[in-house]
Each structure stands twice: as structure tokens, then as C-alpha cells.
Residue frames as qw, qx, qy, qz and C-alpha x, y, z in Angstrom:
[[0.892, 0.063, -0.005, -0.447, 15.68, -88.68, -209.38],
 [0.197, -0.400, 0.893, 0.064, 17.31, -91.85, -208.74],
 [0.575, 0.146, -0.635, -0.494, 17.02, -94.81, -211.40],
 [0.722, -0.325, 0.525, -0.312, 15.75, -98.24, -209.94],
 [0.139, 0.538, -0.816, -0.162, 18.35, -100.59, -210.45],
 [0.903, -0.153, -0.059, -0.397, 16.80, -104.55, -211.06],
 [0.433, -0.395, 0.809, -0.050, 18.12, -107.29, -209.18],
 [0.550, 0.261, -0.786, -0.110, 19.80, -110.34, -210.89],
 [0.958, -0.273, 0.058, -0.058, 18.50, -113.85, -209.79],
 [0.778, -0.326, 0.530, 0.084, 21.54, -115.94, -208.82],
 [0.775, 0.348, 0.499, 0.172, 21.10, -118.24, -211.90],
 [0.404, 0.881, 0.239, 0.064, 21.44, -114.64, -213.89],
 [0.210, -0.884, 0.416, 0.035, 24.57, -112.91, -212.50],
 [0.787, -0.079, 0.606, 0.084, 26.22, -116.82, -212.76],
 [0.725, 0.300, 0.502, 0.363, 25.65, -116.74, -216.13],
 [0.344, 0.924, -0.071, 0.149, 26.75, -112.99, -217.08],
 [0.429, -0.705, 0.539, 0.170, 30.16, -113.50, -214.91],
 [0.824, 0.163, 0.534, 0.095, 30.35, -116.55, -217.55],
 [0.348, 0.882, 0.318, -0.021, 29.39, -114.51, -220.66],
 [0.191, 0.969, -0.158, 0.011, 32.45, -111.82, -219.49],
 [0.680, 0.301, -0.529, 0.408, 34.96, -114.46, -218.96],
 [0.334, -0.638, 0.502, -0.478, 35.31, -114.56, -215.53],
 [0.370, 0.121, -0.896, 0.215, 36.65, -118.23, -213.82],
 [0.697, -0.436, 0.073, -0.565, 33.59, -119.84, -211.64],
 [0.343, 0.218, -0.892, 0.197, 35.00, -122.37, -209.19],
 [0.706, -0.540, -0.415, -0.194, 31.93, -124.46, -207.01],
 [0.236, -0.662, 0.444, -0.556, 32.64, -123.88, -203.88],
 [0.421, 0.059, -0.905, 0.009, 33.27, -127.18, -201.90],
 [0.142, -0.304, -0.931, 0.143, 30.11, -128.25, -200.29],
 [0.221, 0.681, 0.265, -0.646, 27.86, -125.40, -200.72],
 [0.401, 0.461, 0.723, 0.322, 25.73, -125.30, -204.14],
 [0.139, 0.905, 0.392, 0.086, 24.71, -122.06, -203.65],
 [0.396, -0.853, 0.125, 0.315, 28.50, -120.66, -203.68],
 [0.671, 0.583, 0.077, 0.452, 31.28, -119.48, -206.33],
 [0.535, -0.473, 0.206, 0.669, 34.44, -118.46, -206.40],
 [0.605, 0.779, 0.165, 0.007, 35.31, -115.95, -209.11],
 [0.723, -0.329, 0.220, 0.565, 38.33, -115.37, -210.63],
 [0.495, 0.799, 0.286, 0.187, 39.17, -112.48, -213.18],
 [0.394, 0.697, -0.314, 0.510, 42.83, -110.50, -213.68],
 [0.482, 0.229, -0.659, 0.529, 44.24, -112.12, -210.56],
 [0.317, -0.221, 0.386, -0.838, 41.67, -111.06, -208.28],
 [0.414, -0.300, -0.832, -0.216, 38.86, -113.04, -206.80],
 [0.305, -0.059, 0.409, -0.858, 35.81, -112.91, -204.68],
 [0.022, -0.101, -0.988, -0.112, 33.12, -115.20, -203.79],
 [0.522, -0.089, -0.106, -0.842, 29.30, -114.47, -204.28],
 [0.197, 0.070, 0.923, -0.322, 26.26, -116.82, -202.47],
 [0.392, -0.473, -0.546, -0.570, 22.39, -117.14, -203.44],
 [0.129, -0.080, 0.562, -0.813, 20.07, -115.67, -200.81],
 [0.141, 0.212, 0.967, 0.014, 17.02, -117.04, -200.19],
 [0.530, 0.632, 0.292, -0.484, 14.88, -114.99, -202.38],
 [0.784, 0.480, 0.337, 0.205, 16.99, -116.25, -205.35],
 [0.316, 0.907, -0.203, 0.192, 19.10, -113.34, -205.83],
 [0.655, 0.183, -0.326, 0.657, 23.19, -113.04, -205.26],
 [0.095, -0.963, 0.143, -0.206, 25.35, -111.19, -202.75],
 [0.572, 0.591, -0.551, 0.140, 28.88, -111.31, -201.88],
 [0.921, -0.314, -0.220, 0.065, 30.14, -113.74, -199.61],
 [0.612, -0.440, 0.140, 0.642, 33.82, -112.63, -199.96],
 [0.144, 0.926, -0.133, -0.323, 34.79, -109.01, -200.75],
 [0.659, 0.718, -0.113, 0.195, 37.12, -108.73, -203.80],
 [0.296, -0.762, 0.546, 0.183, 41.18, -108.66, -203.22],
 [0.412, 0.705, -0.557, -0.151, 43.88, -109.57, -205.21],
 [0.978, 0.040, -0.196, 0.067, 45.59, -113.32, -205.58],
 [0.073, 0.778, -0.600, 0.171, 48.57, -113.57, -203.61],
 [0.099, -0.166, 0.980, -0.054, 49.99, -117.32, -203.82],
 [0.249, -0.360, -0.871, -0.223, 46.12, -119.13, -203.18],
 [0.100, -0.564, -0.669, 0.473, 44.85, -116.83, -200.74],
 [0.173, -0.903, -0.312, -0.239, 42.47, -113.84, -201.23],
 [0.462, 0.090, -0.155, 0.869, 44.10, -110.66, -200.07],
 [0.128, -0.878, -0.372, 0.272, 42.41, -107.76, -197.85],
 [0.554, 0.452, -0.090, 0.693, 43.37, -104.33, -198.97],
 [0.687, -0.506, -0.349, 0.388, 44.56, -102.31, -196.11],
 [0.193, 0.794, 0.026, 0.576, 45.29, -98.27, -196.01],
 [0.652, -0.310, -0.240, 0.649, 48.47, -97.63, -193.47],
 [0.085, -0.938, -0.005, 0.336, 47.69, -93.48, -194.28],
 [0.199, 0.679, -0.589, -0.391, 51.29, -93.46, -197.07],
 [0.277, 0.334, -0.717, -0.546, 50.67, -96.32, -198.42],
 [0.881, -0.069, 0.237, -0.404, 48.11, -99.84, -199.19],
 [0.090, -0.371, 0.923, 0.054, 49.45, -102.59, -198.63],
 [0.795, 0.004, -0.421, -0.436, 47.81, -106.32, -199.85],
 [0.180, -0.421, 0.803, -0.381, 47.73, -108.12, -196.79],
 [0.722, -0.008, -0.629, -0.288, 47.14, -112.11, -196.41],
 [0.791, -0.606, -0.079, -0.020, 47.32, -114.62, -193.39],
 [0.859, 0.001, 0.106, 0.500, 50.88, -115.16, -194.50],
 [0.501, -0.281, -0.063, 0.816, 52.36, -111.81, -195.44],
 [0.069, 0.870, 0.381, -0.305, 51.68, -108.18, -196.66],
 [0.518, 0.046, 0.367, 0.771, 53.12, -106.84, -199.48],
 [0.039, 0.393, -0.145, -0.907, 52.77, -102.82, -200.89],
 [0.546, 0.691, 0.473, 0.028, 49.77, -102.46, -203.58],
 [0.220, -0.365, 0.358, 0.831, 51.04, -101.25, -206.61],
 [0.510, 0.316, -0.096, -0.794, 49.05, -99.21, -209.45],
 [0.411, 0.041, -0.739, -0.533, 48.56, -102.87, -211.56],
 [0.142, -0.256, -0.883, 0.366, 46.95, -104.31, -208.29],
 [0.165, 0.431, 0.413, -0.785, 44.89, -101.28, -207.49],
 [0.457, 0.220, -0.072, -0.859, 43.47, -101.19, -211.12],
 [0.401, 0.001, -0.901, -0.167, 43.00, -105.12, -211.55],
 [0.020, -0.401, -0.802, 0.442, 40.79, -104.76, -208.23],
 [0.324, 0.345, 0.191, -0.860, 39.35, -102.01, -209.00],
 [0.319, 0.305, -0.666, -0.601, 38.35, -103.19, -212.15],
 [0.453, -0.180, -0.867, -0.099, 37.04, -106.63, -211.13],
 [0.079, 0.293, 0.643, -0.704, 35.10, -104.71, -208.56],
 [0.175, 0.343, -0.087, -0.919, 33.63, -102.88, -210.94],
 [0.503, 0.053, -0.622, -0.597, 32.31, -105.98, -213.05],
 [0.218, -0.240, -0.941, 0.098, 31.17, -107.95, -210.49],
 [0.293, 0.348, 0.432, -0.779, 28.98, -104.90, -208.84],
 [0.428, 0.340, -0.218, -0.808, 27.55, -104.71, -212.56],
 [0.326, 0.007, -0.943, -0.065, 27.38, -108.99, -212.85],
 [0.215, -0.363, -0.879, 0.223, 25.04, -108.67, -209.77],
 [0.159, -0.772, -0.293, -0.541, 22.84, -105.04, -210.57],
 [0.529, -0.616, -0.365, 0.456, 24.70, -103.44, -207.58],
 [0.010, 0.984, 0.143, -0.103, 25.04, -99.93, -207.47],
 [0.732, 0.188, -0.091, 0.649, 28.60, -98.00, -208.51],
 [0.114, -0.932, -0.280, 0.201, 29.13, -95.26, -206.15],
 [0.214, 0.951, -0.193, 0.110, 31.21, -92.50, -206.70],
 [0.507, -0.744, 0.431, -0.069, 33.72, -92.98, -204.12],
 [0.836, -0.123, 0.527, 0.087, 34.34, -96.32, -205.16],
 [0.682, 0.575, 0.345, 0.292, 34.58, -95.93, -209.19],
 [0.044, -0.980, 0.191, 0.023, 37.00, -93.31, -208.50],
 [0.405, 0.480, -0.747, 0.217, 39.30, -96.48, -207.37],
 [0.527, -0.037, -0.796, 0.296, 39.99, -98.79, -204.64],
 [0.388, -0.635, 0.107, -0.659, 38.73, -98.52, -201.44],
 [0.212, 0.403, -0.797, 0.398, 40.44, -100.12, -198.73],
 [0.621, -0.282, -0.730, -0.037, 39.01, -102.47, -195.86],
 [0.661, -0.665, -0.170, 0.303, 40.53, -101.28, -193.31],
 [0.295, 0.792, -0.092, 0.527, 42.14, -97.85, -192.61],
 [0.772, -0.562, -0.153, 0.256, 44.94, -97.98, -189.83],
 [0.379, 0.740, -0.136, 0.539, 46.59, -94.59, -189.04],
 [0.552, -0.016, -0.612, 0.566, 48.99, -94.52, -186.31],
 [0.003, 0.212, -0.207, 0.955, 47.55, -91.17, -184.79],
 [0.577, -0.141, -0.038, -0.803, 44.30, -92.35, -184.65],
 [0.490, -0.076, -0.860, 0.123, 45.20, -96.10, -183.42],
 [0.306, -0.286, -0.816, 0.399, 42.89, -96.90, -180.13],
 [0.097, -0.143, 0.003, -0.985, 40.61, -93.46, -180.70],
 [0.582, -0.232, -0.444, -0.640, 37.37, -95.51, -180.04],
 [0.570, -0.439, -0.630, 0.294, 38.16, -97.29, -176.70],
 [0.147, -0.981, -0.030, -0.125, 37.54, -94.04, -173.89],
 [0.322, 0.817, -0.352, 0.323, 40.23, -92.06, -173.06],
 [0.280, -0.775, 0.536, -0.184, 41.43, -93.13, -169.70],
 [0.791, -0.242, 0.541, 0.153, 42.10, -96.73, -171.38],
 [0.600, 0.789, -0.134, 0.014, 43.82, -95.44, -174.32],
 [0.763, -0.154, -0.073, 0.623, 47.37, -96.46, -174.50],
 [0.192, -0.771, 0.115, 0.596, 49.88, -92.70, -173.49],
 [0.741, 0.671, 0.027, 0.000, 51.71, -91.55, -176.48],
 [0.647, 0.135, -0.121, 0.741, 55.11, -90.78, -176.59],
 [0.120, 0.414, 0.001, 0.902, 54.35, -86.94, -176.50],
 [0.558, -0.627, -0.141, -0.525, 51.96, -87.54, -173.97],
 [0.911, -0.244, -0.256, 0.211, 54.33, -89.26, -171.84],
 [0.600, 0.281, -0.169, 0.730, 57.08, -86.74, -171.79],
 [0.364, -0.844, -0.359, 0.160, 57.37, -84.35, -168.82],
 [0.579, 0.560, -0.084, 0.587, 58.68, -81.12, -169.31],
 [0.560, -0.359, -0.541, 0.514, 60.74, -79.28, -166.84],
 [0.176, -0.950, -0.254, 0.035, 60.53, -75.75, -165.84],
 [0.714, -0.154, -0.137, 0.669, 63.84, -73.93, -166.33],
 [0.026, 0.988, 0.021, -0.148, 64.18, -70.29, -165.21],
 [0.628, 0.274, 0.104, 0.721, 66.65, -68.27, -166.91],
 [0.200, -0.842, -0.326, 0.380, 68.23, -65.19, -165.27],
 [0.396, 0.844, 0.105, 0.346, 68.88, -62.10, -167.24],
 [0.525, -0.540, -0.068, 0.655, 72.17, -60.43, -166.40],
 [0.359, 0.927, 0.068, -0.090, 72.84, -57.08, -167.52],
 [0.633, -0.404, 0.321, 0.577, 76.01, -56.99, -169.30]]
């Protein structure tokens, strides 16, 4: 049986993000937009036009002034900006997580498993599986698919 979860107006979520300490910054020229700010992370949330919130910008860590994307390279996530891309380390991964976690609950959004387990990356870019969605005969060769092996007979002498 699954509970039904009530959406927060706008006005409401606004004023629990307040409530839990969290930094609202107006967005410049849009009334119906916030920045939030909470352990070094931020993410920006909008009013839709039945009164209620969703998120404008997804959640990622502060690096310098910009919002950060996290980014799963298969051995390791990395926090990647326009400017540069730097390894996530465990205080990053639980400051996001974490401020994911209160904003889903700031705007009566669901916490799935997956997620409340930890991070969960934007974007997941393993080398083996780079260009698997364009068809096959414009896929770029691999290396191992590029290599031609030769045939070499070998003759048995009895000695």
C-alpha cells in the first residue's frame, strides 16, 4: 500500500527551507525562483503554475560560485564544473547527499531507495560503453577491434 504524499505550495516549502536554515537567494529577475544554499551545496527550486515547487536546478556541490554536476567515470565521481573537475570525496558525497535529502522532504517529494542509500550521479560515463547508443556501423572501432591477427603455422619436428 503506498502512502499519499501531500504537495507543498511554493509559499510552504519557501518557508520550511527557512525554518531548517537553509540560505534563500531571489533569483535575479524571476519572482518565482530561489537559490538554496545548505553545507556547500546548492540547488534552485521554481513555482509551477498550480502553486506548488519543483526543481529548477538539480543539487551539486559549491565549487568556487558555480554549481557542480556529479559525474560517475565507473572508479571514481568526480565534481565537474564549466571550469574544472575535481574527484568527489566522502565529505562531498554526504553534504549532497544530505542536502538532497532535505530539500526532497522541503518540497513533499518522494525518497527512493536508490537514492537515500547515497548519491546518485548525473551522468554515468564508462569507457566500454562510450558511443553504445549510436548503431553499430557508426560506432567509433576499438583498439581490440582494430587489431588484425595473423595466422602463424607452426611445424612439429620430431626430435
Amino acid at each position: 500500500m503506498t502512502a499519499k504524499i501531500e504537495q507543498r505550495t511554493y509559499e510552504d516549502a519557501v518557508a520550511w527551507l527557512k525554518e531548517h536554515g537553509f540560505d534563500l537567494i531571489e533569483a535575479p529577475g524571476a519572482q518565482t525562483r530561489v537559490f538554496l544554499k545548505k553545507y556547500n551545496c546548492s540547488a534552485a527550486i521554481q513555482k509551477t503554475d498550480d502553486g506548488g515547487a519543483k526543481i529548477f536546478a538539480y543539487p551539486g556541490y559549491m565549487i568556487g560560485s558555480e554549481i557542480s554536476k556529479l559525474i560517475n567515470r565507473g572508479y571514481q565521481q568526480f565534481m565537474k564544473t564549466t571550469k574544472t573537475e575535481v574527484p568527489a570525496t566522502a565529505d562531498h558525497l554526504k553534504a549532497l547527499q544530505q542536502f538532497s535529502e532535505e530539500m526532497k522532504e522541503a518540497l513533499a517529494l518522494p525518497s527512493l531507495y536508490n537514492e537515500s542509500l547515497g548519491t546518485t550521479s548525473e551522468s554515468y560515463h564508462y569507457d566500454r560503453i562510450k558511443d553504445r547508443d549510436q548503431p553499430e556501423v557508426e560506432r567509433p572501432k576499438r583498439p581490440w577491434e582494430t587489431v588484425k591477427v595473423k595466422a602463424v603455422t607452426v611445424k612439429k619436428s620430431r626430435a
